[in-house]
N, C-alpha and C positions, 0 to 999 in steps of 0.2 A: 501742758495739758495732757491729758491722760485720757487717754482713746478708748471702748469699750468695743470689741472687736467679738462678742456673743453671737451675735445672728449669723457672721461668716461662719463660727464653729457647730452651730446647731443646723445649719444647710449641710455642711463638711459632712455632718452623723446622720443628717437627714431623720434630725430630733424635733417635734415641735417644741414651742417653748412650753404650754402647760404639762405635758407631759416632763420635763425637764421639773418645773417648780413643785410638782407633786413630789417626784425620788427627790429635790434636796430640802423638802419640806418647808418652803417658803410661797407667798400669795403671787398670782400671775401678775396681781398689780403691780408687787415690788420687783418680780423679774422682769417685767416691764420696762418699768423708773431704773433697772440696771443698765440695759440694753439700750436705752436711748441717753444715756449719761446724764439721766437728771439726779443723779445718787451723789453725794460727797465722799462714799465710801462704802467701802463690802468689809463685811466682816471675814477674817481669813478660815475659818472654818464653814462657813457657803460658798469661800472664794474654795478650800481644799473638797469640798461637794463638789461643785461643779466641775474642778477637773479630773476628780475620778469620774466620774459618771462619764463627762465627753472624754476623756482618755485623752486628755491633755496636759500643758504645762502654763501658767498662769502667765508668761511672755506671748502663748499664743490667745489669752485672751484680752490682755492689757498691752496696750501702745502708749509711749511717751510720744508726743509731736510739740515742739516749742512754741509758744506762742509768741516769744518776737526772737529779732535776732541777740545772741550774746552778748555784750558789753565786750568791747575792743580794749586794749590797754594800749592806745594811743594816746605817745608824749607830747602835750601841748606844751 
């Protein structure tokens, strides 16, 4: 599962988010729908917006966390 970790980085700039979706010229709704991970995907040029602007690196805005555990290669 893929984490959206935005609002940590927009407290960090002490950015609101409209002000954020104004400069990368997308609606509050869809930075919204980012920020609470109801998105299937960002395009990598709002993903390369967004971390010019927060002056960051797209690891600090995206998290991998597994949703279960690995599959073992246990010899039955």
């Amino acid at each position: 599962m893929i984490i959206v970790n935005l609002d940590v980085m927009l407290a960090k700039r002490k950015m609101r988010s409209k002000e954020l979706s104004e400069l990368i010229g997308i609606t509050e709704a869809n930075l919204s729908l980012l920020k609470s991970n109801k998105v299937k995907g960002v395009r990598f040029d709002t993903l390369e917006k967004i971390c010019a602007i927060l002056e960051c690196q797209p690891g600090d805005i995206l998290e991998y966390r597994p949703t279960q555990e690995p599959p073992t290669d246990e010899a039955t």
